[in-house]
C-alpha positions as a Markdown table, in Angstrom:
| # | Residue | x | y | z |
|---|---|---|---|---|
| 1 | Unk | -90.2 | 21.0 | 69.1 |
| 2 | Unk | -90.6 | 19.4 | 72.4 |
| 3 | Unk | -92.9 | 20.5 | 75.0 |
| 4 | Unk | -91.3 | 22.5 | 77.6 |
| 5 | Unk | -91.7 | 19.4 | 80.2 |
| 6 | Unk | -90.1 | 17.4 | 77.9 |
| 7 | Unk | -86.8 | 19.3 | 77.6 |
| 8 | Unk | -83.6 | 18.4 | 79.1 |
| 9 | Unk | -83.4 | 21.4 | 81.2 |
| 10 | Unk | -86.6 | 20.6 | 82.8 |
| 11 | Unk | -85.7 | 16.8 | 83.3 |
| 12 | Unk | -82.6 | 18.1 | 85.1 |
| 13 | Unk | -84.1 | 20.0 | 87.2 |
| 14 | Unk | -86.2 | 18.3 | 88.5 |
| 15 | Unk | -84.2 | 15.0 | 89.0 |
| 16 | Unk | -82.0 | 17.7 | 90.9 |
| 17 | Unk | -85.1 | 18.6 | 93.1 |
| 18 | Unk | -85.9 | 15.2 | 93.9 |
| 19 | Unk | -82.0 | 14.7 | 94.6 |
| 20 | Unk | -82.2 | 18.1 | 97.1 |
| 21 | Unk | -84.9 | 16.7 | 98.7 |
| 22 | Unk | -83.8 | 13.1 | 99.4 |
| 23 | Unk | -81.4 | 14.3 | 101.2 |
| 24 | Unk | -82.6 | 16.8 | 103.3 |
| 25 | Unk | -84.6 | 13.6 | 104.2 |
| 26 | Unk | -82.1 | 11.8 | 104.8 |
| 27 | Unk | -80.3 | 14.4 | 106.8 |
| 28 | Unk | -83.8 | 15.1 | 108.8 |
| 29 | Unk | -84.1 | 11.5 | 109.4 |
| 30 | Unk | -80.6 | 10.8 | 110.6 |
| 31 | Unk | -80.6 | 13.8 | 113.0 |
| 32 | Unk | -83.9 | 12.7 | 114.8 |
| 33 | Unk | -82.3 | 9.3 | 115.4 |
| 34 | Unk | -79.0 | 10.7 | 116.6 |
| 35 | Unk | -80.9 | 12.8 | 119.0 |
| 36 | Unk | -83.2 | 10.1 | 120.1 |
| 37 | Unk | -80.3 | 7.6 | 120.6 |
| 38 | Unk | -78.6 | 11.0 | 122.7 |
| 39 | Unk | -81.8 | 11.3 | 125.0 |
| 40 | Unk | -82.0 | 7.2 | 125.9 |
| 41 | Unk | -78.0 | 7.2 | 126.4 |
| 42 | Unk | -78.8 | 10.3 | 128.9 |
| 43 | Unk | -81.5 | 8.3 | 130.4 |
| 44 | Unk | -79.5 | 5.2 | 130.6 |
| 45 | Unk | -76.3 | 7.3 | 132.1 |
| 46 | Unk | -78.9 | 8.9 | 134.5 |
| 47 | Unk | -80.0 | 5.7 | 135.8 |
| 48 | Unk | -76.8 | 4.1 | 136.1 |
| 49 | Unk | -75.7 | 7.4 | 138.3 |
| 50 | Unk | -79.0 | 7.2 | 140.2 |
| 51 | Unk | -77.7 | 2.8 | 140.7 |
| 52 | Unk | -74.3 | 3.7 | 141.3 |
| 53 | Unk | -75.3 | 6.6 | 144.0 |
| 54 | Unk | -77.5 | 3.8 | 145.6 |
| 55 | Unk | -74.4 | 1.4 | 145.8 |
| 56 | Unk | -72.4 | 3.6 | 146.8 |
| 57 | Unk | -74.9 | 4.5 | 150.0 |
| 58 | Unk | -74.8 | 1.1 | 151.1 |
| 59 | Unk | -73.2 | 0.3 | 154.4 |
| 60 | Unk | -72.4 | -3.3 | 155.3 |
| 61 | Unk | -74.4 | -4.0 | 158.5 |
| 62 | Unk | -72.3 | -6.3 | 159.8 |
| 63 | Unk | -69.5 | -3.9 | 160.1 |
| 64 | Unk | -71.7 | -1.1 | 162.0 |
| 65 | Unk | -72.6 | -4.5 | 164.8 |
| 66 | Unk | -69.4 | -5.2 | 165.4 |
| 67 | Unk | -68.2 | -1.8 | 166.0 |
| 68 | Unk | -70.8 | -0.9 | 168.2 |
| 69 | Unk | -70.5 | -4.2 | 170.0 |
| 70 | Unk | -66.8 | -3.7 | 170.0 |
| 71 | Unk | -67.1 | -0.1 | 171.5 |
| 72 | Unk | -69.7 | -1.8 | 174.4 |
| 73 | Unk | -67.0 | -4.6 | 175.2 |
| 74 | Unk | -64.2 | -1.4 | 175.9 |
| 75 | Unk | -67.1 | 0.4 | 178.0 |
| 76 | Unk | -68.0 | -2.7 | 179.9 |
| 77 | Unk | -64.9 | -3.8 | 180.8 |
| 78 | Unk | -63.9 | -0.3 | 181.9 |
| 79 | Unk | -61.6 | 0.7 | 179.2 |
| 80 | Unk | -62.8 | 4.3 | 179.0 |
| 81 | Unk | -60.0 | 5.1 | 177.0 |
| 82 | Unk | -59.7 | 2.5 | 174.5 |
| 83 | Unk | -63.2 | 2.9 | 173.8 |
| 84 | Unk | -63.3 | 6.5 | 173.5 |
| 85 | Unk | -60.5 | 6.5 | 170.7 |
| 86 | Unk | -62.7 | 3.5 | 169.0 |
| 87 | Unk | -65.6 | 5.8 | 168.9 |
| 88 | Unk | -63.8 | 8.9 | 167.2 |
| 89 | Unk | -62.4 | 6.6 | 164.3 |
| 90 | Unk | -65.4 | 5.0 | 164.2 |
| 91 | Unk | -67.3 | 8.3 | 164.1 |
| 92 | Unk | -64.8 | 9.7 | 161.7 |
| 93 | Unk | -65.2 | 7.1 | 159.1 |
| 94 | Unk | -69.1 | 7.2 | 159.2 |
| 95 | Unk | -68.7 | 10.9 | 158.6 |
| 96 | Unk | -66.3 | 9.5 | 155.2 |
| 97 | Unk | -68.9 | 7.3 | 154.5 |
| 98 | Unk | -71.8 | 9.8 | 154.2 |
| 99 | Unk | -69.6 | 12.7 | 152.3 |
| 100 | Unk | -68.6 | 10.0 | 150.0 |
| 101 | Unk | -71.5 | 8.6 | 149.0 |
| 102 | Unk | -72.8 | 11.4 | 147.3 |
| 103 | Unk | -69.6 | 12.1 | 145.3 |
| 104 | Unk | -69.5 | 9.8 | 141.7 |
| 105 | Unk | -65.7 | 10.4 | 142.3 |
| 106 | Unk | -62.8 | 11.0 | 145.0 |
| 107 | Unk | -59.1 | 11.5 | 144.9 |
| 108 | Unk | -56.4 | 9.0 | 145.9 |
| 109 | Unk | -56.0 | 11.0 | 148.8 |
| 110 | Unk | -59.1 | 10.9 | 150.2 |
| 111 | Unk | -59.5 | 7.2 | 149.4 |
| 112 | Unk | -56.1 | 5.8 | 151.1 |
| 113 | Unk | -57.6 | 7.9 | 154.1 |
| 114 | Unk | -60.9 | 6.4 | 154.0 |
| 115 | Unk | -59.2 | 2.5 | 154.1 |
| 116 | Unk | -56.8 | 3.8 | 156.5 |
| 117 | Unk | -59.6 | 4.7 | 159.0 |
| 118 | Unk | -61.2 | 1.5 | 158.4 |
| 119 | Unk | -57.9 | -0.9 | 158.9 |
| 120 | Unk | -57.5 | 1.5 | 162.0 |
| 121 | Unk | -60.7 | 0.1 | 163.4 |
| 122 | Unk | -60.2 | -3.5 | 162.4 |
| 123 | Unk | -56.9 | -3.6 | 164.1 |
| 124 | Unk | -58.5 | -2.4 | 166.9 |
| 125 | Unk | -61.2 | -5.1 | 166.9 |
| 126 | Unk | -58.4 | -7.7 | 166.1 |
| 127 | Unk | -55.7 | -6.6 | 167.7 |
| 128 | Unk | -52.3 | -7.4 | 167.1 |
| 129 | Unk | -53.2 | -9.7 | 164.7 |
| 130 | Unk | -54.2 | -7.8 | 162.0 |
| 131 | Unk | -51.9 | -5.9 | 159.9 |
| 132 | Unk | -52.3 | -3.6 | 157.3 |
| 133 | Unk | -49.7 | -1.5 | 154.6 |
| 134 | Unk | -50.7 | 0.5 | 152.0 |
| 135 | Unk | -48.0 | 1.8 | 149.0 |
| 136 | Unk | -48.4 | 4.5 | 146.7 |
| 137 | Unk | -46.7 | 4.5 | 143.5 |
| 138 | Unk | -44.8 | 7.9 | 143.4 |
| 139 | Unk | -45.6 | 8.9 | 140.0 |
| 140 | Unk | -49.1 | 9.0 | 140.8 |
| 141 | Unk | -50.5 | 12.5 | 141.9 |
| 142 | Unk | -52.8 | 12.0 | 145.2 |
| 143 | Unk | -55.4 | 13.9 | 143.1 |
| 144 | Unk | -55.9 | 11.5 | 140.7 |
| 145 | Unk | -59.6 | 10.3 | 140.4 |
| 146 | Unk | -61.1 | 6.8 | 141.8 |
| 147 | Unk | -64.8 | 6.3 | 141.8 |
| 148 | Unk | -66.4 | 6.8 | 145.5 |
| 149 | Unk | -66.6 | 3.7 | 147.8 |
| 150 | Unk | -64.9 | 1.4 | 145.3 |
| 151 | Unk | -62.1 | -0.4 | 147.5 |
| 152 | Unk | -63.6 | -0.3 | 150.6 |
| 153 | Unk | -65.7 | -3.3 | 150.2 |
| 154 | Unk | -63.4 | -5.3 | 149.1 |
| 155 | Unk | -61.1 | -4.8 | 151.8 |
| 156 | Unk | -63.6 | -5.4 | 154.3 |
| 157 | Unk | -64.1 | -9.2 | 152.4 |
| 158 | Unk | -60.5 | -9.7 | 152.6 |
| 159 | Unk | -60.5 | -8.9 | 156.6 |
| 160 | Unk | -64.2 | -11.1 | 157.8 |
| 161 | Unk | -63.4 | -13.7 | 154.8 |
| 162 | Unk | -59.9 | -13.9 | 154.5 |
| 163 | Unk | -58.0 | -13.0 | 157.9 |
| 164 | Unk | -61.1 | -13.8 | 160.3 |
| 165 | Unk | -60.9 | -17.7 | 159.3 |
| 166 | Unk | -57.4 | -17.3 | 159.8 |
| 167 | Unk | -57.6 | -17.7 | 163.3 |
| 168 | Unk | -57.9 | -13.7 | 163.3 |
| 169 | Unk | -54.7 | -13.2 | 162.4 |
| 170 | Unk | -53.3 | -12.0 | 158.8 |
| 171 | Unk | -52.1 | -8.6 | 157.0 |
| 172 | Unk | -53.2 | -7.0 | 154.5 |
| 173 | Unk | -51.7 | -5.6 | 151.7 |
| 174 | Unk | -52.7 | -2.5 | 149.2 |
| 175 | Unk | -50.6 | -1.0 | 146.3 |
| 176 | Unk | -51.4 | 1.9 | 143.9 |
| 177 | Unk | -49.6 | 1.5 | 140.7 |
| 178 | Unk | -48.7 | 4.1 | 138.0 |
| 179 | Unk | -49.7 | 2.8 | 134.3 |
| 180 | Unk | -49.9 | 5.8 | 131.9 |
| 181 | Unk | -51.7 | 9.2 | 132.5 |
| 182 | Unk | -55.4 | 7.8 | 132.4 |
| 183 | Unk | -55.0 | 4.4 | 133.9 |
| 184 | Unk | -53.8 | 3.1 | 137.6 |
| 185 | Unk | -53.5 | -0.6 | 138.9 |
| 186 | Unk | -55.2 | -1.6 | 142.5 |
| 187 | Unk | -54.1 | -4.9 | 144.2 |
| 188 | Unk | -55.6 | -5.9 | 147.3 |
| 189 | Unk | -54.2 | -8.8 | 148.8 |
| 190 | Unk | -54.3 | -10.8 | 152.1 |
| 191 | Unk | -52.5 | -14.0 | 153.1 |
| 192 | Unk | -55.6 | -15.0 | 154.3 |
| 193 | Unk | -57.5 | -18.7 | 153.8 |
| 194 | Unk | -58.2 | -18.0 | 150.4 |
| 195 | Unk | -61.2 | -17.5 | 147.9 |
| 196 | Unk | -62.1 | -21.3 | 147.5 |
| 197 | Unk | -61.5 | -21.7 | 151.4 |
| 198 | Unk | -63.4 | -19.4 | 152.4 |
| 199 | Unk | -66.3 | -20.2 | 149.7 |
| 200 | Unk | -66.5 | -23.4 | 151.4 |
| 201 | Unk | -66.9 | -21.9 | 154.7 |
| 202 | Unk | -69.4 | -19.7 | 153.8 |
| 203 | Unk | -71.3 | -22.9 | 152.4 |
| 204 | Unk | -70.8 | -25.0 | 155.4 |
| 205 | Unk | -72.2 | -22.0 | 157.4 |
| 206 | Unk | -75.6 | -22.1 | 159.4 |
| 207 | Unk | -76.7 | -18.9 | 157.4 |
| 208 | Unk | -75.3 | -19.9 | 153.7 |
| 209 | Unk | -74.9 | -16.1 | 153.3 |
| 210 | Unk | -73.8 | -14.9 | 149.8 |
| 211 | Unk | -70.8 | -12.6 | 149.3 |
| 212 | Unk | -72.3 | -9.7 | 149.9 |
| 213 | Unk | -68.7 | -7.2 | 148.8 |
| 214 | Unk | -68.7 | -9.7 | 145.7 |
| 215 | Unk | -71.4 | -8.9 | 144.5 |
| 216 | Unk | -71.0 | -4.9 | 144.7 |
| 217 | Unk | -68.0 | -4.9 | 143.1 |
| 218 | Unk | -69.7 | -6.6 | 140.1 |
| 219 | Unk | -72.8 | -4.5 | 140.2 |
| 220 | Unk | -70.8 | -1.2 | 140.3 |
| 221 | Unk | -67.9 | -2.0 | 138.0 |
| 222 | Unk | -70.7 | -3.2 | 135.1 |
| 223 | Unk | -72.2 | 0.3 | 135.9 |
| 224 | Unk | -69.2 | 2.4 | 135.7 |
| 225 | Unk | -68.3 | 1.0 | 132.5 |
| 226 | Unk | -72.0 | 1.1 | 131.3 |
| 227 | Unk | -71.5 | 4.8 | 132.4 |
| 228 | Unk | -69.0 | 5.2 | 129.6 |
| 229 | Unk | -66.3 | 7.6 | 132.2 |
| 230 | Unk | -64.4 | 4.4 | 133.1 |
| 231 | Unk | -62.9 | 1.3 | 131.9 |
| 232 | Unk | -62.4 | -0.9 | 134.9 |
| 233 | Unk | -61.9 | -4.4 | 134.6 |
| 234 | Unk | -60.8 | -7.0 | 137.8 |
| 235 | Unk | -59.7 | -10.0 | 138.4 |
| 236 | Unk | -59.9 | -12.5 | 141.7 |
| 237 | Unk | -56.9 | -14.5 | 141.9 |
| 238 | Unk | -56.8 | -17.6 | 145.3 |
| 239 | Unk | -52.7 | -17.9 | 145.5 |
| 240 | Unk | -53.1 | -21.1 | 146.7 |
| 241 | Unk | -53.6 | -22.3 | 142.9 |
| 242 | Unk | -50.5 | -21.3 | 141.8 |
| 243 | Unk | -48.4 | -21.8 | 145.0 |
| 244 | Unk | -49.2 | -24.7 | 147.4 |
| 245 | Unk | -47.6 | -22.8 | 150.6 |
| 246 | Unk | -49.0 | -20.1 | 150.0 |
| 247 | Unk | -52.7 | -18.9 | 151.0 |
| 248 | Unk | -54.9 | -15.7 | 150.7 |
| 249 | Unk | -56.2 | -14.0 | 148.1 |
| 250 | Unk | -55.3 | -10.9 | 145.5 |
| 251 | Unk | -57.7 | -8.8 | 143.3 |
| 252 | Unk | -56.6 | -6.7 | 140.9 |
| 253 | Unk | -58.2 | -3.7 | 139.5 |
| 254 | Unk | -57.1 | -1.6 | 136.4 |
| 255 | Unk | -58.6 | 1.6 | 136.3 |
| 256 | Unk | -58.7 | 4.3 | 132.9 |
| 257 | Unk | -60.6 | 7.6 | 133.4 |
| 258 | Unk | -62.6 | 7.7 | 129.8 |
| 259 | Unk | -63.6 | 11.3 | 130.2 |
């Protein structure tokens, strides 16, 4: 007769034991890394907010000089009028800017005002040589989502890179298109002197200064999509490559909301 740790019964039991407790280690192990892969995802998510928030706050210097040295020019030359009205758009968008920055995102609504203000104040600065029209797709809602500060850059390139070496004059061009429930088109375009024309100005400059928007755009879009709440991809397109008369320069950003 067999000893009782020699039976069967026992052998089973045991091997069931073992079995029990393999994978409560298993399950132990696999929970701790899940929630250590959660906490650096948070801390990853946290500091791409805490970058993004620091993008956003960015103001291009250059655009602050010129308005304020545009505003002096109207007071100087006694346009009290012309420089009054310069001074509440300009005052108005500043106030955008700061409210903005601290949002992550901002409707449609709030955004076509924000680039509306700031053409405003470049026409004003240019004069009648800058134009500006902006469409909206009807099927998109005006309280659809876009994050903070993302177009405004960009815009701003195409007017001091793109209509500035134009001799000043130039229009540009924004449409909002519909693509399904969670994702929207942006095209900004100017018939400008291009993206390659305007690279070789910027090198044959005194100062050599580096695209300043450019580089935002990258930073921020990498971030957002780092961020995991959108999917944004763009792309730079000179229309003097594909058309010989033509000049200026269209980017295009697709936008889908993730969560």
């Amino acid at each position: 007769m067999p000893l009782w740790y020699q039976t069967i019964i026992f052998k089973a039991t045991l091997l069931l034991f073992f079995l029990i407790l393999l994978v409560l280690t298993y399950k132990l192990n696999k929970k701790r890394i899940e929630k250590n892969a959660n906490q650096k995802a948070n801390q990853l998510q946290k500091l791409a907010e805490n970058e993004l928030y620091a993008l956003r706050s960015q103001m291009n210097p250059h655009f602050v000089f010129n308005s304020l040295n545009s505003i002096q020019y109207y007071i100087a030359n006694n346009e009290i009028e012309v420089s009054e009205k310069y001074l509440v758009k300009f005052s108005q968008l500043i106030r955008m800017f700061l409210s903005f920055s601290s949002e992550k995102n901002i409707s449609l609504k709030e955004e076509i005002k924000l680039l509306s203000n700031y053409l405003e104040i470049e026409t004003m600065r240019f004069g009648k040589g800058l134009q500006s029209e902006i469409y909206l797709d009807e099927r998109l809602k005006l309280t659809t989502l876009i994050p903070s500060m993302l177009l405004q850059p960009i815009v701003e390139n195409a007017v001091n890179h793109g209509v500035f070496h134009n001799n000043k004059k130039g229009t540009i061009k924004l449409a909002f298109n519909y693509i399904d429930k969670k994702t929207f088109k942006v095209l900004i375009e100017d018939d400008g002197v291009g993206f390659k024309r305007s690279k070789e100005i910027k090198l044959q400059s005194i100062k050599k200064h580096s695209s300043r928007s450019t580089q935002i755009l990258t930073d921020r879009i990498e971030l957002l999509n780092a961020s995991k709440e959108w999917l944004i991809t763009h792309k730079i397109i000179d229309l003097s490559n594909s058309d010989a008369t033509k000049s200026g320069t269209k980017v295009i950003l697709t936008l889908k909301k993730r969560l």
